[in-house]
C-alpha positions as CSV (number, residue, x, y, z in Angstrom):
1,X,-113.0,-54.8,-163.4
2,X,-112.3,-51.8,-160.9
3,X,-114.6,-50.9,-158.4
4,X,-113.7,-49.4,-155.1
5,X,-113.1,-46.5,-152.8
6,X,-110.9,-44.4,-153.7
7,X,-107.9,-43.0,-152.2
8,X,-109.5,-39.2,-151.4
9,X,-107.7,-36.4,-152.0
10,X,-107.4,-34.0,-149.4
11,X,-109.7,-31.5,-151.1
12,X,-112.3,-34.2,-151.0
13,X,-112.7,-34.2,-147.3
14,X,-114.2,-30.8,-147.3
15,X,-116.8,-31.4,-150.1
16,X,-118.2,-34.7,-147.9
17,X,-118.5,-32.4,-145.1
18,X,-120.2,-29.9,-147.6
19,X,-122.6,-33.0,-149.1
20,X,-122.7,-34.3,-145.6
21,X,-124.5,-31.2,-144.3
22,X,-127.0,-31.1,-147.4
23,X,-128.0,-34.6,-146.6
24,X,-128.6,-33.6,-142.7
25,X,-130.3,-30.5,-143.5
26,X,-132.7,-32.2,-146.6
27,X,-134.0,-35.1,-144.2
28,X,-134.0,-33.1,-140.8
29,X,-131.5,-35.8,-139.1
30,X,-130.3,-35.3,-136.1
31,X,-126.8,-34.7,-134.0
32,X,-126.8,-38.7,-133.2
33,X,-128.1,-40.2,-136.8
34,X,-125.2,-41.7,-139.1
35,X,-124.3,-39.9,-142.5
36,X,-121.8,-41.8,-145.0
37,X,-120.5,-40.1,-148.0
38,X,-117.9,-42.2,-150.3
39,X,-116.6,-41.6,-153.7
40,X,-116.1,-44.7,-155.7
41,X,-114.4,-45.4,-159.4
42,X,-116.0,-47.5,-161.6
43,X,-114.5,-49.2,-164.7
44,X,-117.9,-50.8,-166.1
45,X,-119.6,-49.8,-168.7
46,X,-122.1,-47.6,-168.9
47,X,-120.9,-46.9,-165.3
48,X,-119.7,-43.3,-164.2
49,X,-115.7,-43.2,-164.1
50,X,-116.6,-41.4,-160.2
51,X,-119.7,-41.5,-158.2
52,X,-121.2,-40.4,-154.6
53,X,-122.7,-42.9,-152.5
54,X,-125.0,-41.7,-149.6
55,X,-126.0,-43.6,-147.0
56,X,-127.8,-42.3,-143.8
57,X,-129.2,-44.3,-140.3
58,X,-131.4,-42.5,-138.3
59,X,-132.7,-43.7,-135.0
60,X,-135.9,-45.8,-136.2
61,X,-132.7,-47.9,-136.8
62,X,-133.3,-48.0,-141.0
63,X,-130.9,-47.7,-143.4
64,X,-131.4,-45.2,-146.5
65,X,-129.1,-44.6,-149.7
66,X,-128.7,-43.5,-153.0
67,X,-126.6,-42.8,-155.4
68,X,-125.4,-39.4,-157.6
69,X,-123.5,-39.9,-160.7
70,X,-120.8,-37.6,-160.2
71,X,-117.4,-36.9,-158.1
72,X,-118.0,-35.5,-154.9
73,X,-116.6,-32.2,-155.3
74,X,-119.2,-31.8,-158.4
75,X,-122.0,-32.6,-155.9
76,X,-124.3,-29.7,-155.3
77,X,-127.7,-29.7,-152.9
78,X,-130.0,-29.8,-155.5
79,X,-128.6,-33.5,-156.8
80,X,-130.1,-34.6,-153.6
81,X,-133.7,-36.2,-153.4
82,X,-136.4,-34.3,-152.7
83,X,-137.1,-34.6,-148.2
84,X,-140.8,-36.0,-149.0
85,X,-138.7,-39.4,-150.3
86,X,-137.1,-40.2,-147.6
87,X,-138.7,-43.2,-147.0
88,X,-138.3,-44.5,-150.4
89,X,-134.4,-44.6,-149.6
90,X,-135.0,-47.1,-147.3
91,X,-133.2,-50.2,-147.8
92,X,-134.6,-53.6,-147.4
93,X,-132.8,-56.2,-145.6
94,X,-131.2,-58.8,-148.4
95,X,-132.2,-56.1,-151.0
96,X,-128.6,-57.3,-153.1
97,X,-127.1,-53.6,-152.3
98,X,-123.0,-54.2,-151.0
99,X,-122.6,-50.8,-151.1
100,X,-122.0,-49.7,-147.6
């Protein structure tokens, strides 16, 4: 079984700075609140061979994230949840997610 993050290409670090910007402008976050954008390979079935994981803090101190099954550079701002569920990203403490 591989799972991971992946080495990133150097064409990769512009497109999460692209997706990175979507995500900040979708949910109106702020200069201080914490955007993660990570590509990972999967090797499981059923399982995209690359996919985007975004997670995002923002100061009432909970976590969001969500998934898009595609590379990174394949990400456009439509993939992206609509702003009104934002609170739906949330993540629960001991939810099972070791994602980020």
């Amino acid at each position: 079984m591989k799972l991971g993050i992946r080495q990133r290409p150097e064409g990769n670090r512009a497109a999460i700075a692209r997706v990175k910007a979507y995500v900040r402008d979708r949910f109106k976050l702020g200069p201080d609140d914490v955007v993660m954008v990570n590509e990972l390979e999967c090797s499981l079935p059923g399982c995209p061979p690359l996919e985007t994981i975004i997670a995002f803090w923002t100061e009432d101190a909970q976590r969001r994230h969500y998934k898009i099954f595609k590379p990174v550079r394949e990400v456009v701002e439509d993939d992206l949840p609509p702003s009104w569920m934002k609170n739906a990203l949330i993540v629960l403490d001991r939810m099972g997610c070791d994602c980020c």
